[in-house]
C-alpha positions, 0 to 999 in steps of 0.5 A: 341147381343147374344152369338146365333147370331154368325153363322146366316145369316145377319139380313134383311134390314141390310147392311154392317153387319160386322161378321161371315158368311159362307163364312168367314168373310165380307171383303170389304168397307160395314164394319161399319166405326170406330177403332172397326170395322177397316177391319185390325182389323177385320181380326186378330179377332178369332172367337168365338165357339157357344154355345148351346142354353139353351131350356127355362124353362118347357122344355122336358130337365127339365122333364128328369133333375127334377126341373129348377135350376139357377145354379149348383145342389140343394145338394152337394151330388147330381152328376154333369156333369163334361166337359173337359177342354177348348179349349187353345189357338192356338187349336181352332176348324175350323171354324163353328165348334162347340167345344165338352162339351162332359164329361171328362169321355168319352173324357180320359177314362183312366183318374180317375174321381173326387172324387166319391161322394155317391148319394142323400140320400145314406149314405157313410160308417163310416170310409171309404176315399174319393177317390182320385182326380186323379190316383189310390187310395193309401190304408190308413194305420190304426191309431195306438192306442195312449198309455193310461196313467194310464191305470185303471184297470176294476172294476172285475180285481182282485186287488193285495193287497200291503204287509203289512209292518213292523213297524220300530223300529226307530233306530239301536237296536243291537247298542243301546242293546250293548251300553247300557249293556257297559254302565250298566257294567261301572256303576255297577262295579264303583257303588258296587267297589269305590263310588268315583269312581261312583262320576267320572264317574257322572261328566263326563257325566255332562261336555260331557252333558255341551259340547253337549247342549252349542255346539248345541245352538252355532250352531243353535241359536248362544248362546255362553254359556262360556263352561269353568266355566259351565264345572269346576262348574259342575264336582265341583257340583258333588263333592261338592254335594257328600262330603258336601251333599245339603248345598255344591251343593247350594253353588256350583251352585250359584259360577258357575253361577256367574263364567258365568256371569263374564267369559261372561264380557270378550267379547262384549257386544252383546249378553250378555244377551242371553248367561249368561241367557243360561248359568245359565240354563246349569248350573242348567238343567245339573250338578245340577240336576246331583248333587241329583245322588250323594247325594243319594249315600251318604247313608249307602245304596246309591249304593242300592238307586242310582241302584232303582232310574237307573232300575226305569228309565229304566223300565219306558223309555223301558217299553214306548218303547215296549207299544207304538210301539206295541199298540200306537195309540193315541199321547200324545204330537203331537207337542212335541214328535210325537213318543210318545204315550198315550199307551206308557205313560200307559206301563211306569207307568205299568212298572214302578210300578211293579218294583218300588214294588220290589226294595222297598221291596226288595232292600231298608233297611226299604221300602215297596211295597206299597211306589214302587207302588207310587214311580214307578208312580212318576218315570214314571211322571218325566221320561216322563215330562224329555223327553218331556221337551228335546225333546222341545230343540230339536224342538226349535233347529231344531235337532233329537239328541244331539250327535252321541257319543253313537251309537243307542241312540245319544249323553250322553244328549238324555240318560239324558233327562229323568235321570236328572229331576228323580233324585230329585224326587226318592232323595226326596221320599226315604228320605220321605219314609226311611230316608236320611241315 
C-alpha cells in the first residue's frame, strides 16, 4: 500500500476495508479481524497526513527545475528549498487536511534563514563570513597581527655600523707604570749605595718567588714541595753565589737539594716522588738561576752589568708589549701565550738590540756596539723562551698569575719569568766579551 492511497475511496470489489474515509474511519463488524485491525485499536490510531504526489520523471516540473535528481542538489553551492519544521505531536491538522511544506521563509518572515550561501559558479569574496544560522550577524573583529620576531631589517634601510672598539691593554697600567718606578728606585738605590744591600733584596725576591710556585702546585696539583729548606738553600745560593763566586752556588744547590730530599723523609711516603722531584726543580728554576744576578755583581763594574742586563730585559718585555698590541697579528705561540705575537717578538729584539748597542758602548769598561748588538739579540731570545717557558706552569696549573702581591703585574714570579733564564745568559757573554772582572 502506498503513502497515495490514504484519503480515496475504497477499492472496488473490496469489503470490509478498514482505513480512512470521508466520512472517518470504518466502524462496524466489516474490520479485517486480527490484533492489528481490532476496532479498539482502530479508533485510537492517528491519521497520517498526505503527501503530494512526486510527478514521474520527464515531467513539466524537471523542465523548470533542470536535470532529475535522486536526491538533494547536484552541488553544495546550489540553493535548496528549505521547509519548516514538522507537525509535533498533538498538533496535527484536522482531518483530511493536508500539512503545509511551504519554505520557512514565508511561514517566520521574521526568522533569518540559513546561512546564505553564494550560487553556483558565483565566488564568495576573500575574507568575508558566513552568515549566522539564526539571529543578526555579530561584526567579526579584524585579526591583530602577531608580533615578528627578529624582525630583519629590508636590504635598502641604512645599517647602523657598530663603533669601533678600542683595544684593551689587558691589565691595570697606572698600577703596573707606579709599581714598577717603586721597584727600579729600591733596586738603583740599593745597587749604587751597598752591594750588599742589593745581595738582600735578591734573596727576597727568591724566597716570596720560592713561596708563590710551591703554593701554587699545593693548590693545583697537590705537590707538597717542602718550602723550609728550598727557602734557606735559596737566600744561602745567593750569598754563597756573591761571596764565593760560581764554585759557592754549585755547592749550594747540591746541599738544598738534598736538604729537600731528607726534609721530605719526615711524612708519608705517598707521594714522595712528586714532591722532591718538584723540589729540586724549585731549587734550581728559582734561586740558582737568581744566583748568576749576584756573580755579575761581583765585578769591579757589577752594578754597571746588573743595571744592562735589568734595562735590557725590560726593553726587550716593554718593547713586545707595545709592538704586539699595536701591530700584533700573527701568534707566536697559540697554545702557550695567545697574547703573544710574532710582531711582538720582532719589537723585542728591535728594542733590545738598540739599547743593548748603547749600554756596551756606553756603560761597560772595554765593550763595544757591535757585541750590544748580539747581546740584545740574545736577551730578547731568552727573555721570551722565559716567559713562554712560565707561561707553560701557568697553563699546566690552570692560573692567570702566580700572586696578587705587585698590583698591575701579578705576583715577584710573573716579573721573573723572564729575568731569571736571562741572567745567565748576559753573565756568560759579558764574561766572554770583557772578562769576569
Amino acid at each position: 500500500m502506498s503513502d497515495s492511497s490514504w484519503g480515496a475511496p475504497p477499492p472496488a470489489g473490496r469489503t470490509g476495508y478498514w482505513g480512512p474515509t470521508e466520512g472517518g474511519p470504518v466502524q462496524g463488524g466489516d474490520a479485517p479481524a486480527g490484533p492489528a485491525y481490532d476496532a479498539p485499536a482502530a479508533q485510537q490510531t492517528r491519521p497520517m497526513p498526505i503527501v503530494p504526489d512526486v510527478p514521474a520523471y520527464g515531467g513539466d516540473q524537471d523542465d523548470a527545475r533542470g536535470a532529475a535528481r535522486l536526491s538533494g542538489p547536484l552541488f553544495r553551492d546550489e540553493p535548496q528549498p528549505q521547509y519548516g519544521t514538522p507537525p509535533q505531536y498533538g498538533s496535527e491538522p484536522p482531518y483530511g487536511e493536508r500539512p503545509s511544506y511551504e519554505p520557512q521563509s514565508q511561514q517566520h518572515p521574521q526568522q533569518q534563514p540559513f546561512e546564505q550561501r553564494p550560487q553556483y559558479g558565483q565566488q564568495q569574496p576573500y575574507g568575508s563570513q558566513p552568515q549566522p544560522l539564526y539571529g543578526t550577524p555579530q561584526p567579526t573583529p579584524a585579526p591583530t597581527p602577531s608580533p615578528i620576531q627578529n624582525p630583519v631589517p629590508m636590504p635598502d634601510a641604512p645599517q647602523q655600523t657598530p663603533a669601533p672598539q678600542k683595544k684593551s691593554a689587558g691589565r691595570d697600567l697606572s698600577a703596573a707604570i707606579g709599581v714598577g718606578v717603586g721597584l727600579g728606585v729600591v733596586i738603583i738605590a740599593s745597587l749604587f749605595i751597598v752591594k750588599a744591600v742589593f745581595v738582600g733584596v735578591i734573596a727576597v725576591a727568591v724566597v716570596v718567588g720560592l713561596w708563590e710556585l710551591t703554593s701554587r702546585l699545593q693548590e693545583r696539583k697537590e705537590i707538597k714541595a717542602p718550602l723550609v729548606p728550598l727557602a734557606v738553600g735559596g737566600a744561602a745560593m745567593v750569598v754563597a753565589g756573591y761571596v764565593r763566586g760560581a764554585e759557592g752556588a754549585w755547592i749550594a744547590m747540591a746541599l738544598t737539594a738534598l736538604a729537600v730530599l731528607v726534609w721530605r723523609m719526615t711524612e708519608p711516603p705517598e707521594g714522595y716522588l712528586k714532591d722532591v722531584t718538584a723540589g729540586v726543580f724549585a731549587a734550581f728554576y728559582v734561586p740558582f738561576l737568581a744566583t748568576f744576578v749576584a756573580l755579575m755583581l761581583t765585578a769591579d763594574d757589577g752594578p754597571w752589568r746588573v743595571l744592562t742586563f735589568l734595562l735590557l730585559t725590560v726593553v726587550s718585555d716593554t718593547g713586545a708589549y707595545a709592538v704586539g698590541w699595536r701591530f700584533g697579528k700573527h701568534k707566536l705561540a697559540p697554545r702557550i701565550s695567545p697574547g703573544k705575537t710574532r710582531e711582538g717578538l720582532f719589537g723585542a729584539v728591535s728594542f733590545s738590540m738598540v739599547v743593548g748597542a748603547l749600554c756596551m758602548q756606553f756603560l761597560i769598561d772595554g765593550g763595544h756596539w757591535w757585541q750590544g748588538l748580539l747581546l740584545g739579540l740574545a736577551v730578547a731570545a731568552s727573555a721570551t723562551l722565559g716567559d713562554l717557558g712560565e707561561s707553560m706552569i701557568k697553563r699546566d696549573l690552570g692560573i692567570k698569575d702566580m700572586g696578587t702581591l705587585l698590583p698591575g703585574h701579578g705576583g715577584i714570579m710573573d716579573r721573573l719569568d723572564s729575568l731569571l733564564p736571562t741572567a745567565p745568559v748576559v753573565w756568560l757573554l759579558l764574561v766572554l766579551f770583557v772578562g769576569s772582572t
